[in-house]
C-alpha positions as CSV (number, residue, x, y, z in Angstrom):
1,X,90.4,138.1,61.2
2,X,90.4,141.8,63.1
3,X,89.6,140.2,66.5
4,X,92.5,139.5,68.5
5,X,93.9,138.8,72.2
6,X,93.5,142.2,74.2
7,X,93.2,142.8,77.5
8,X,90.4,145.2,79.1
9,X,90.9,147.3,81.8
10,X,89.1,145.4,85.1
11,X,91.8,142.5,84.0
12,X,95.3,144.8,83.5
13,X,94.3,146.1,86.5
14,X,94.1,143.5,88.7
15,X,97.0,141.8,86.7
16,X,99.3,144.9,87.6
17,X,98.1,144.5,91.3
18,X,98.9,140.8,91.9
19,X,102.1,140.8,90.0
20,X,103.7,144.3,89.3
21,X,105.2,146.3,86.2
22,X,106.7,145.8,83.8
23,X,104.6,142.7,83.1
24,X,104.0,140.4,79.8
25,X,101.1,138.3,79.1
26,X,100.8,135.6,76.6
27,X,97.9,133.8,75.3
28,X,98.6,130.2,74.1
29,X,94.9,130.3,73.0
30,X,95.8,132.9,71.0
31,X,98.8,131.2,69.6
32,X,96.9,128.1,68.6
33,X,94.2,130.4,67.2
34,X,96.7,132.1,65.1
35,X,98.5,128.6,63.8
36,X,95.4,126.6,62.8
37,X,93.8,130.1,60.8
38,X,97.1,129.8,58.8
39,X,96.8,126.2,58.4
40,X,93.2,126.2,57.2
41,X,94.0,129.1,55.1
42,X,97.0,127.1,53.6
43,X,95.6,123.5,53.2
44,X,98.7,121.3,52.4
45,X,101.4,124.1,53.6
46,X,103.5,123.0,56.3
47,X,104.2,125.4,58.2
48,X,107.4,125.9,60.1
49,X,107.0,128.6,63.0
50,X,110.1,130.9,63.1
51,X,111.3,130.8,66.9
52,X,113.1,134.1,66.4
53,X,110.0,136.0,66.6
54,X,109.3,134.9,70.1
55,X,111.4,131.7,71.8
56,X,109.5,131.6,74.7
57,X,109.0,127.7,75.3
58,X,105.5,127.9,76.7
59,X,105.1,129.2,73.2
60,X,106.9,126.7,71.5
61,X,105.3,123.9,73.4
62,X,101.7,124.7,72.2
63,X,102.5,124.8,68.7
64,X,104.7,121.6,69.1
65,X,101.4,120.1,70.3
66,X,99.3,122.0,67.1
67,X,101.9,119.6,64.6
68,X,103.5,122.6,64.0
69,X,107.1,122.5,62.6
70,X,110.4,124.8,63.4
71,X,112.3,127.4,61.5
72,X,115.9,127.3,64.1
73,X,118.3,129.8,63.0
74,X,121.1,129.1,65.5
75,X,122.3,126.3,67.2
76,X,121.0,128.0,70.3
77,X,117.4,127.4,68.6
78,X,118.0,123.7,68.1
79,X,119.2,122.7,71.4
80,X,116.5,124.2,72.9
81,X,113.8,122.6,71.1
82,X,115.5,119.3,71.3
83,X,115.6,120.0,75.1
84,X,111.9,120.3,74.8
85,X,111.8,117.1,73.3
86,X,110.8,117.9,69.6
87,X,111.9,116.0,67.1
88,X,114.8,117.1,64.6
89,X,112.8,115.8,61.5
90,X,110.6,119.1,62.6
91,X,113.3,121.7,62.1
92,X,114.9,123.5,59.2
93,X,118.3,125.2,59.8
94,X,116.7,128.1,58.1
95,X,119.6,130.7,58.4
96,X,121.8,131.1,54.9
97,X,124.8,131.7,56.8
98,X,125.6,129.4,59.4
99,X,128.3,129.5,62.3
100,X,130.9,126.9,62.7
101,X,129.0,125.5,66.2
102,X,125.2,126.0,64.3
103,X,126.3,123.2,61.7
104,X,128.4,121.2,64.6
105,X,124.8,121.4,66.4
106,X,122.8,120.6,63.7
107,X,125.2,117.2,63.1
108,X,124.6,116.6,67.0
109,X,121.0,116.5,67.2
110,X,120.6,115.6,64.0
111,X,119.0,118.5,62.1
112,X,119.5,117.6,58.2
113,X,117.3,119.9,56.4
114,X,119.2,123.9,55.8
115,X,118.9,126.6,53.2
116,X,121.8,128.4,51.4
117,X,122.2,131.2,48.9
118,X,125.6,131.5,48.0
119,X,128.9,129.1,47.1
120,X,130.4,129.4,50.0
121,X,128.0,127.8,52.1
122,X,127.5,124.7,50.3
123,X,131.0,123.4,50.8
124,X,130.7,124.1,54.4
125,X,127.6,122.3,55.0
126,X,128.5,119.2,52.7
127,X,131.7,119.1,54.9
128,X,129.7,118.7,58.3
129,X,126.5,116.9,56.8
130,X,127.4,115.5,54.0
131,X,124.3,114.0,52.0
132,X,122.2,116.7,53.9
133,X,118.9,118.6,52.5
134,X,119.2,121.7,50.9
135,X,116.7,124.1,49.9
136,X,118.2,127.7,47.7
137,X,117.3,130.7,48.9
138,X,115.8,133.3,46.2
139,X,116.2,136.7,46.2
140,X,112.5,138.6,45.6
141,X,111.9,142.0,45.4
142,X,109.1,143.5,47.9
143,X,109.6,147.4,48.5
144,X,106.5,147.8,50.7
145,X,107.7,144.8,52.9
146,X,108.1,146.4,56.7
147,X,111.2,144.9,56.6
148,X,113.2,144.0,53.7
149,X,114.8,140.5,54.7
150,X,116.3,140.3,50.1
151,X,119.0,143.1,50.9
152,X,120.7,140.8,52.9
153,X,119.6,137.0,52.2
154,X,119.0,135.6,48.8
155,X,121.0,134.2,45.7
156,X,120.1,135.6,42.2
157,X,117.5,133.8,40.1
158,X,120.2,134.0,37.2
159,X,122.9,132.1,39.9
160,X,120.0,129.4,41.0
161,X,120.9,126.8,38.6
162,X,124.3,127.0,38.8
163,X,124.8,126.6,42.8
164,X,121.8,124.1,42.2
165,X,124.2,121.9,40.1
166,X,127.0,123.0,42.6
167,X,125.3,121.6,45.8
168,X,124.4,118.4,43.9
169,X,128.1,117.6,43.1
170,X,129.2,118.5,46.1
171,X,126.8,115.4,47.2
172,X,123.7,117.3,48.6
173,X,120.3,116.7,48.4
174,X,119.2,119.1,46.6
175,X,115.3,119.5,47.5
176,X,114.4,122.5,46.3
177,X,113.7,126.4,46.6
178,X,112.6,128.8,49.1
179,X,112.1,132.8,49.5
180,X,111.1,135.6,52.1
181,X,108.8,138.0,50.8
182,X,109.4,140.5,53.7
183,X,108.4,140.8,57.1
184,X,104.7,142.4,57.6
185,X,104.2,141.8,53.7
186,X,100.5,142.6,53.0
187,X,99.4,141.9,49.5
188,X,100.3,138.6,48.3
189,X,101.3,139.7,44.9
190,X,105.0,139.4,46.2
191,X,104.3,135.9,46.9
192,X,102.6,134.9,43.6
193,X,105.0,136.6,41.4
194,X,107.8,134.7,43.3
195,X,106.0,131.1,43.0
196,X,105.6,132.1,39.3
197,X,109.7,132.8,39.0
198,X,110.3,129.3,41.4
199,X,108.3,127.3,39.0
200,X,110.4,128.7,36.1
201,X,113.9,127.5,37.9
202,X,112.3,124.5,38.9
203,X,111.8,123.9,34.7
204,X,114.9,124.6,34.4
205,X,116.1,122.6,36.8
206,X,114.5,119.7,35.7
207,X,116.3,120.4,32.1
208,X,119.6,119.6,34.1
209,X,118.6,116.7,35.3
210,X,117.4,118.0,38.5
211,X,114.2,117.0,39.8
212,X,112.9,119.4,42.9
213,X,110.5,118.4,45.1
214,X,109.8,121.4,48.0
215,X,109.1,125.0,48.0
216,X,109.2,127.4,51.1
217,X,107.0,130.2,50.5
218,X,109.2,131.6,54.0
219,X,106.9,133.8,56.4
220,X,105.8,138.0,56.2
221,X,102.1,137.3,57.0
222,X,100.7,140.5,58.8
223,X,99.0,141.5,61.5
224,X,97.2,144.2,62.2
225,X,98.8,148.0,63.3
226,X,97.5,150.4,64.8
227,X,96.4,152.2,61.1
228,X,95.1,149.3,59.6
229,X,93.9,145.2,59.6
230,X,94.3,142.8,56.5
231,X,92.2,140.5,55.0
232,X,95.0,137.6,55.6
233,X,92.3,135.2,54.6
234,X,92.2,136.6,51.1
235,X,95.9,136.9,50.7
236,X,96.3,133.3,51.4
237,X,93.0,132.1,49.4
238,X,96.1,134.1,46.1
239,X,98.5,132.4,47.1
240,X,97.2,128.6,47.8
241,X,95.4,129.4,44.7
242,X,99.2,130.4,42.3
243,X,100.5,126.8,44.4
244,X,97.4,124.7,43.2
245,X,98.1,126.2,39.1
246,X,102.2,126.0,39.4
247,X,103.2,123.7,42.1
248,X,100.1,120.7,42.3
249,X,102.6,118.2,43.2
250,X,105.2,119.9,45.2
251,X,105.7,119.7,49.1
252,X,104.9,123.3,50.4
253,X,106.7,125.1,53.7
254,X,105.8,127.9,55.2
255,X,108.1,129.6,57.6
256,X,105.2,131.9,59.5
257,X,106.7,133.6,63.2
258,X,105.1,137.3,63.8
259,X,101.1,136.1,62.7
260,X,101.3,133.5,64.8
261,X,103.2,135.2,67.9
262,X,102.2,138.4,66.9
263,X,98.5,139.3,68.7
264,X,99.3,136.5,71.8
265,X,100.8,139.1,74.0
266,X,100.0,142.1,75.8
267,X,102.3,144.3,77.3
268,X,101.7,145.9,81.2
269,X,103.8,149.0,81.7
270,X,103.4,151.6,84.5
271,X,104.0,155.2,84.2
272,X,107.0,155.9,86.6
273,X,107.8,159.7,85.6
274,X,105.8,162.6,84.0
275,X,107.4,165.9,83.2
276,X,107.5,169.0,80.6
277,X,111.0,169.1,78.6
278,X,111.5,172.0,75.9
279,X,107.6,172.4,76.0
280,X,106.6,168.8,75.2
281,X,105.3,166.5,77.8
282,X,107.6,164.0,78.6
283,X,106.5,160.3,80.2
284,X,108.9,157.7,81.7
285,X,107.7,154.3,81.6
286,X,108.5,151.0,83.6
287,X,109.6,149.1,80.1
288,X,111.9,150.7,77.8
289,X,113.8,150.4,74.3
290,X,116.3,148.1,75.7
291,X,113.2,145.9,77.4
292,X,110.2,144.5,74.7
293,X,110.1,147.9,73.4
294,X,112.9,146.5,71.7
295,X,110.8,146.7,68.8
296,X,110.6,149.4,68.0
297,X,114.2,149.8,66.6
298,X,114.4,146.4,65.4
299,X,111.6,145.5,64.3
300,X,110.5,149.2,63.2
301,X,107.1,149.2,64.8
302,X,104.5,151.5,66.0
303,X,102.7,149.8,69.2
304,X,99.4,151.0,70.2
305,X,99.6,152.6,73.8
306,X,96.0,152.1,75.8
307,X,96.0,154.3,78.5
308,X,92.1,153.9,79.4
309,X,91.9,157.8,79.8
310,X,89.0,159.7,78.7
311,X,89.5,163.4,77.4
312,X,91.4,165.6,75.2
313,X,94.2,163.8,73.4
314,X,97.9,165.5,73.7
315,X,101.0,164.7,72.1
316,X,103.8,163.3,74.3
317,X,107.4,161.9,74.1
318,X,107.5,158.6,75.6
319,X,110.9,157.2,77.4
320,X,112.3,154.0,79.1
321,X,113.8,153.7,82.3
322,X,117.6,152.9,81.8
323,X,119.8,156.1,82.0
324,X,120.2,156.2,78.1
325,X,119.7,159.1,76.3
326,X,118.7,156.7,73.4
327,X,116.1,155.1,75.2
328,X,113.3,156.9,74.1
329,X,110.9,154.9,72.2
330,X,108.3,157.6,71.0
331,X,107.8,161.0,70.4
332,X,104.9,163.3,69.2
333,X,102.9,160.6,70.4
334,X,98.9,160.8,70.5
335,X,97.5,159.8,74.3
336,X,95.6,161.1,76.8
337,X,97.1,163.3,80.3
338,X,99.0,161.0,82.7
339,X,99.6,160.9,86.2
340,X,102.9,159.1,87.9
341,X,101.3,155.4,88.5
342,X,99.0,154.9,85.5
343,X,99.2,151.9,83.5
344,X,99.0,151.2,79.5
345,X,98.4,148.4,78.3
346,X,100.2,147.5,74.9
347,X,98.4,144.7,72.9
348,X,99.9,143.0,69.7
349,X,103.4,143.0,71.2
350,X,104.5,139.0,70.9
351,X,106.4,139.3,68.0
352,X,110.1,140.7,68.3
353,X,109.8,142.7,71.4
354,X,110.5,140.1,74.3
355,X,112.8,137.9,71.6
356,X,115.2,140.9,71.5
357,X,115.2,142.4,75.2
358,X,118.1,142.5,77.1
359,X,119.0,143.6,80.8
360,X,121.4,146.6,79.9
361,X,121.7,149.1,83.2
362,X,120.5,146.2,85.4
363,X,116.9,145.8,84.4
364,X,115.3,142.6,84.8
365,X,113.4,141.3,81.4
366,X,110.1,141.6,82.1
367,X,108.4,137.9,82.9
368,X,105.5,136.0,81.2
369,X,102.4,134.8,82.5
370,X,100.2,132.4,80.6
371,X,96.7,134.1,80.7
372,X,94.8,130.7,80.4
373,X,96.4,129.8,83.9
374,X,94.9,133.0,85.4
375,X,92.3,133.7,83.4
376,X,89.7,132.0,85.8
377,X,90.5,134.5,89.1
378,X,89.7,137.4,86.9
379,X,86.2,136.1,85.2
380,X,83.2,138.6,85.3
């Protein structure tokens, strides 16, 4: 799967002339492409896009339509999608910790299903939903993750059973087990040796009496960087293949958000400013940290700058627009020379970049186009 949504030139062109810098362009063929890959690759897996990666609704629409299902993680989440019309029976409260108004929402629109991974939160959610489904969260570990999601969520397989027994007599449904590998995980031995350790708790849980029914194998799919592409195909042919020995007769989640958002958007950023600073060559950009650059502190990513130049590559520092000193997103960065005007494009940018951009110094967020609804004025 190295082929993904990018823009050529002709099109970012004429894209930047008809409706300015900076600009963000999302492709919901892209989106569906991404979703039904995953669901071919994971027969039986329902998957449960993680709206964090990228709300938009546009988004969110077109995988309602795919079947898809919804990892919320705030009460903000939920109301939306129920706004949108989608169904509750198609969302887990995903989020271990939940706020006071997330569990008041989830009792509003009706949300039943959440995960947990500590004491604390089962009291809390069997006082707002009482009977409600609950999945534990496991903690895993995976090092070479991108981003370690364990050092934060994620109970400890030696605690499962007892907080397992613990939701159950504090009336619960107790459905089962989940985990997070990682985000931009890419080997699935994480994932297999984690099934392996679920389908020892769910053993033991069924020794106490406890019979568990569904297993979230959470999200960390990857897509590819500017170094590398992954055979995702073969990592999920692994993993379906370690559900098939140890869970035949299990329901299956997945909680998939940056392979499906991931490659559906491309970024269209002008160069505003070009100077030398302490001998290194210095551009200012349209879109900054605080904008969907975002990601590259929160997210810890590399994006791949096109510039469309030909000739000797340089090494420059690349900055945002707000008056900042911190917003300076790369530096020592391989391109081509730059003149005040030119435009990058930045592909592969859907996935917490937009989700996490504010308006700090006054900037507006930089809008979204659909590229299927403009596509046809820009055909060769």
């Amino acid at each position: 799967m190295q082929k993904f949504f990018k823009l050529n030139q002709a099109a970012t062109e004429l894209l930047a002339e008809k409706y300015g810098t900076p600009l963000l362009v999302l492709s919901l063929a892209e989106v569906k492409k991404n979703y039904q890959f995953l669901a071919k690759a994971l027969p039986g897996v329902k998957l449960h896009y993680a709206v964090k990666a990228n709300p938009e609704r546009r988004l969110v629409q077109a995988l309602a339509e795919c079947g898809s299902c919804f990892d919320v993680a705030s009460d903000g989440e939920m109301l939306e999608l129920t706004a949108m019309g989608i169904e509750s029976n198609r969302m887990v409260y995903a989020n271990p910790v939940k706020t006071a108004s997330g569990l008041s929402t989830a009792l509003k629109t009706g949300v039943k299903k959440f995960t947990f991974d500590s004491e604390a939160e089962i009291g809390r959610i069997s006082d707002v939903i009482p009977g409600g489904t609950v999945l534990l969260r496991i903690r895993v570990d995976n090092p070479l993750a991108l981003v370690d999601l364990n050092t934060k969520f994620g109970a400890r397989p030696d605690d499962a059973i007892k907080m397992l027994k613990m939701a159950r007599d504090h009336g619960l449904d107790v459905a089962g087990l989940c985990f997070h590998v990682g985000s931009q995980s890419t080997s699935a031995k994480p994932y297999v040796e984690a099934i392996k350790m679920c389908a020892r708790l769910f053993d033991q849980a069924r020794d106490e009496g406890m019979e568990l029914r569904t297993l979230d194998i959470g999200g960390g799919f990857p897509i590819p960087t500017i170094q590398e592409s992954f055979d995702v195909a073969a990592m999920a042919g692994e993993i379906h293949s370690a559900l098939v020995e140890y869970f035949p007769n299990t329901e299956i989640w997945a909680e998939p958000g940056r392979f499906i958002c991931g490659t559906a958007v491309n970024l269209l950023t002008r160069v505003i400013g070009a100077q030398i600073r302490n001998h290194q060559q210095w551009y200012f950009l349209d879109e900054g940290l605080y904008g969907t650059f975002s990601g590259v502190i929160f997210d810890h990513w590399d994006f791949e700058l096109e510039t469309f130049k030909q000739g000797e590559p340089i090494t420059a520092t690349f900055a945002g627009p707000s008056c900042d000193s911190l917003d300076v997103m790369f530096r020592e960065k391989t391109t081509r020379l730059l003149q005040v005007g030119d435009l990058i494009l930045v592909p592969a940018c859907g996935a917490y970049t937009s989700a996490s951009a504010t308006v700090f110094n006054g900037f507006a967020k930089a809008p979204i186009i659909v590229w299927e609804e403009v596509a046809g004025a820009f055909a060769e």
